[in-house]
C-alpha positions as CSV (number, residue, x, y, z in Angstrom):
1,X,-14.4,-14.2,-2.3
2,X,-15.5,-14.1,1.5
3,X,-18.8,-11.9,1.9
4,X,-17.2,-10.1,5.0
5,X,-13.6,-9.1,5.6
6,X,-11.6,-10.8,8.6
7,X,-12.8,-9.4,11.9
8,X,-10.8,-6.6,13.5
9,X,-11.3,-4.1,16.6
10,X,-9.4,-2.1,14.7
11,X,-11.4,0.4,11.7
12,X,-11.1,3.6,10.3
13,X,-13.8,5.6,8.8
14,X,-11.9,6.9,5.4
15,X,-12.3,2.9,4.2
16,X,-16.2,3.4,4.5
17,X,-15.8,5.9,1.2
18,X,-14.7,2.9,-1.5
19,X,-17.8,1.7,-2.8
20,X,-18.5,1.1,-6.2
21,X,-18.8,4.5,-7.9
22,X,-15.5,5.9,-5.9
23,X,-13.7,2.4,-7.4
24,X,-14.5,2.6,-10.7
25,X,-14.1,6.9,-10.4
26,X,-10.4,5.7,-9.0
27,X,-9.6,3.1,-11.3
28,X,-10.4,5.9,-14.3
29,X,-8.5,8.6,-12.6
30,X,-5.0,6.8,-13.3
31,X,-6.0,6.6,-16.4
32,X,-7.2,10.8,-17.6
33,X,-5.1,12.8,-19.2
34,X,-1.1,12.8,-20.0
35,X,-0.2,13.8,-16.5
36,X,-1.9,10.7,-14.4
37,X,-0.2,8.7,-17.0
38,X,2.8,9.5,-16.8
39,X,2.3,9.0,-13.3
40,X,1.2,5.4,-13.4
41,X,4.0,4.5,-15.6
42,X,6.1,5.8,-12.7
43,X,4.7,3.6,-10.3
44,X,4.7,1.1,-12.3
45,X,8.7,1.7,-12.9
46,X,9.1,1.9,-9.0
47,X,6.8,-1.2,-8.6
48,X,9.2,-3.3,-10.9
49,X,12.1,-2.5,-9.2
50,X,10.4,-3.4,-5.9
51,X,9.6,-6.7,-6.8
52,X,13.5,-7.0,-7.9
53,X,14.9,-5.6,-4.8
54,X,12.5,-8.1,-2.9
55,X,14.1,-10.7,-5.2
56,X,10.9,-11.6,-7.4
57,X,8.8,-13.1,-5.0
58,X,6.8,-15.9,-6.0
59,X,3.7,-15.3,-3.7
60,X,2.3,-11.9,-3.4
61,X,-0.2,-10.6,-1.2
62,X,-1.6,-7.3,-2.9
63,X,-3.1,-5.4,-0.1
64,X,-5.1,-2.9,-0.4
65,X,-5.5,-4.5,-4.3
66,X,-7.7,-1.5,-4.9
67,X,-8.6,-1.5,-8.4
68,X,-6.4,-4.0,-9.6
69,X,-4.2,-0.7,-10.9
70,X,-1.0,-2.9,-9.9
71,X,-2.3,-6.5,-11.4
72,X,-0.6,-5.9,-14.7
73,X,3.1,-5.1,-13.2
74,X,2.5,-8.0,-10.6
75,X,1.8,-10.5,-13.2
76,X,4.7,-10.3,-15.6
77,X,6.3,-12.8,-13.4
78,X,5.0,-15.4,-15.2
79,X,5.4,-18.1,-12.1
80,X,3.8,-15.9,-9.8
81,X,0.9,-16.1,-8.2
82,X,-0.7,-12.7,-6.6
83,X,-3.5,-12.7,-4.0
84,X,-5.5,-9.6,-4.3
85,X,-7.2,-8.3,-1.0
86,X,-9.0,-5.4,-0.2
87,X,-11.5,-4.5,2.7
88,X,-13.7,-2.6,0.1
89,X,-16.1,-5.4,-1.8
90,X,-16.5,-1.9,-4.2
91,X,-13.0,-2.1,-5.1
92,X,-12.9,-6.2,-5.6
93,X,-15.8,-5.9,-7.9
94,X,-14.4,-3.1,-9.8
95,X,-11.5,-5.0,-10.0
96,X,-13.3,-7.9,-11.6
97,X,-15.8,-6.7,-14.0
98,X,-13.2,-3.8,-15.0
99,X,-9.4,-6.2,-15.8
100,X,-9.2,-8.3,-18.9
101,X,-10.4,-12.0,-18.2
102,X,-6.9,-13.3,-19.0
103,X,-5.1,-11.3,-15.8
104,X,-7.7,-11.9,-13.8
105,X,-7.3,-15.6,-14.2
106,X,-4.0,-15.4,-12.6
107,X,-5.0,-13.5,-9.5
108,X,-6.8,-15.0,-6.5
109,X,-9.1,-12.3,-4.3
110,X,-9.8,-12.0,-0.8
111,X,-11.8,-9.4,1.1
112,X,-10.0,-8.8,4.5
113,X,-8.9,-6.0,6.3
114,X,-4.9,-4.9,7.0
115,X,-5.3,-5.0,10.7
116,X,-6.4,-8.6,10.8
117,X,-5.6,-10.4,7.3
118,X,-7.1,-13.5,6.7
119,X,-4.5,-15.8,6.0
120,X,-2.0,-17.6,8.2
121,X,0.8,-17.1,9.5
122,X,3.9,-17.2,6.5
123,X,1.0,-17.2,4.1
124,X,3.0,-15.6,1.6
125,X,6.8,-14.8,0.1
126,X,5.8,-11.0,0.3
127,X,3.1,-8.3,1.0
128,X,3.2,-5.9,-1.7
129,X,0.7,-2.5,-0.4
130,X,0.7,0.5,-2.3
131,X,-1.4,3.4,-1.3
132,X,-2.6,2.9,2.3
133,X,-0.1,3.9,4.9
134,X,-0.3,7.7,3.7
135,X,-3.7,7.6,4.9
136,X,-2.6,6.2,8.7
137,X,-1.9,8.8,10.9
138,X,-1.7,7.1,14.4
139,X,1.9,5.2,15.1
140,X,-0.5,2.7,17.4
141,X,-2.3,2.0,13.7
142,X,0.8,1.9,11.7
143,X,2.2,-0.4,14.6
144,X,-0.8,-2.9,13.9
145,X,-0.4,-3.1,10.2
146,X,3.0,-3.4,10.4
147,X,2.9,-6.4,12.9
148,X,0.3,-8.1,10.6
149,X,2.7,-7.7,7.5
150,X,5.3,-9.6,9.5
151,X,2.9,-12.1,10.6
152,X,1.4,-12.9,7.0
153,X,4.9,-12.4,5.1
154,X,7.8,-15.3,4.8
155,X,10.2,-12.9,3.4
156,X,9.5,-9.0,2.6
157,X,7.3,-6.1,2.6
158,X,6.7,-3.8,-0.2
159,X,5.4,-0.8,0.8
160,X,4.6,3.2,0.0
161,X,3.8,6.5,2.1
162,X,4.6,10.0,2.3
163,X,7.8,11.2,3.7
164,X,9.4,14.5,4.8
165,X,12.8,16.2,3.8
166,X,11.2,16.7,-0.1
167,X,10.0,19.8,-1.0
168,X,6.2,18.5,-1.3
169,X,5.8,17.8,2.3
170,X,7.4,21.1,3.2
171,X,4.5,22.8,0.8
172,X,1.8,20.6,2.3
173,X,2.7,21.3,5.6
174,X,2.7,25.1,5.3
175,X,-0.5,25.1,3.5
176,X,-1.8,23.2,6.6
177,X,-0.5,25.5,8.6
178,X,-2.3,28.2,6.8
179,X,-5.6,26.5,6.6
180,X,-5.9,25.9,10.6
181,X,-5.0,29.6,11.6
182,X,-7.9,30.0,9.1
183,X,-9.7,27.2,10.9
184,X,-11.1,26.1,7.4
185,X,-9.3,22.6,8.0
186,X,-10.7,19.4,8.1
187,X,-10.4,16.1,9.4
188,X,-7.5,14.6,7.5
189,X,-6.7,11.1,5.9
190,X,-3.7,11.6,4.4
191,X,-0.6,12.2,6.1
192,X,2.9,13.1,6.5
193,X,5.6,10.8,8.1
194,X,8.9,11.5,9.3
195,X,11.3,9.2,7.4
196,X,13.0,8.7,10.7
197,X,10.0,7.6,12.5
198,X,8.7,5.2,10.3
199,X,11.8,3.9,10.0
200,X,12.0,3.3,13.8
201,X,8.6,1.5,13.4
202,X,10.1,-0.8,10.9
203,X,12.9,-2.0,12.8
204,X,10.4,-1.8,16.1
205,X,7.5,-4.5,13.9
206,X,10.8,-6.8,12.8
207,X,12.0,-5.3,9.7
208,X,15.5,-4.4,8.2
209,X,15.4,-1.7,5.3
210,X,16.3,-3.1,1.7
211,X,15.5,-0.3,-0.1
212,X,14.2,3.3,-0.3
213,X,13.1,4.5,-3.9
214,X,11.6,7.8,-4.3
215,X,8.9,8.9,-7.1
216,X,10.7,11.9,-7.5
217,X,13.8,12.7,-4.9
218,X,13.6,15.7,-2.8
219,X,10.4,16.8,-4.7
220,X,8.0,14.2,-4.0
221,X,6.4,12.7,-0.9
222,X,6.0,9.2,-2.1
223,X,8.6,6.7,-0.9
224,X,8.2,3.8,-1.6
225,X,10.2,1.3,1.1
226,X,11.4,-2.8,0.5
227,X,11.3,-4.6,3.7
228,X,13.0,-7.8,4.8
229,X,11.9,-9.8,8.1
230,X,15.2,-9.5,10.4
231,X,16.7,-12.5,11.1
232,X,16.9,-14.8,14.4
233,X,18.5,-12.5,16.8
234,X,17.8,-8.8,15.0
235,X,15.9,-6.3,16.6
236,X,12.6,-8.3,16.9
């Protein structure tokens, strides 16, 4: 596992937050109470139809890897092989001291950073990355990631964020609202996307829509999206 992640002009300050303690205070939080389990198992449900919508892939680049929270789904495949990256070494070494010996023998890590992955070009049959794009609130940002996926990926994209039109991001969004005439608000790192404009960054970075699946529809923010690279003479 490379000491440093690939080099990028590109950082953002929430990624400075992952060392150890906040890994292994992440990986436990999926795992207290009824709730955050039943939540997992969700994701884990979506996850699995991903991966089928994306036609198994054989090669997966798990990025951000986080944890390892996904390593289980990704390896019941039994012919695949998963590279786990993440730009936090807090989160690889949680990762490796925290997952049973016999999954982490299947999974390959890297430290490396989504805006400038260290792989080349068609590395690998998909990127699978769960849990980062809510936290990218610029479309120039977004933009770089996505361009990076295409680069790195033969095939697809697996990816989740938060959407509008669901009941969530209309509660969010007022309570914002609230909070700023109060001027008790923040600096944020999660955000809210309009379906329509991501979208219209997919197609823009090369990418045809396979599949949306929501965590809950028209409740819940997370959507999670399956991406194909368009084909010679699509939109890119």
């Amino acid at each position: 596992m490379p000491d440093q992640p690939a080099s990028s002009s590109l950082h953002l300050p929430f990624s400075d937050k992952y060392d150890r303690q906040h890994a292994v205070n992440y990986l436990r939080k999926h795992r207290d109470g009824i709730a955050r389990r039943l939540s997992h198992r969700r994701d884990e449900k979506i996850a699995r139809k991903a991966l089928a919508l994306a036609d198994e892939p054989t090669l997966v680049l798990d990025l951000p890897c986080g944890a390892g929270r996904f390593w289980p789904v990704l390896a019941e495949h039994p012919n695949r092989i998963v590279i786990a990256a993440d730009y936090s070494a807090g989160m690889l070494e949680t990762a490796r001291t925290h997952q049973p010996p016999a999954l982490r023998e299947r999974i390959r890590m890297l430290r490396t950073s989504a805006f400038s992955i260290g792989l080349p070009d068609g590395a690998v049959d998909s990127v699978f990355c769960m849990r980062l794009l809510h936290h990218i609130g610029s479309e120039e940002h977004r933009s770089a990631i996505l361009n990076e996926f295409h680069r790195v990926a033969r095939d697809t994209v697996i990816l989740s964020l938060w959407v509008d039109g669901n009941y969530k991001a209309w509660r969010r969004r007022k309570l914002e609202q609230d909070r700023s005439r109060r001027e008790e608000r923040g600096e944020q790192n999660r955000f809210i996307v309009p379906a329509r404009q991501v979208e219209a960054e997919f197609r823009d970075a090369g990418f045809e829509i396979l599949g949306r699946i929501d965590f809950i529809p028209l409740y819940a923010m997370w959507r999670t999206y399956v991406l194909r690279k368009a084909t010679a003479g699509g939109d890119r």
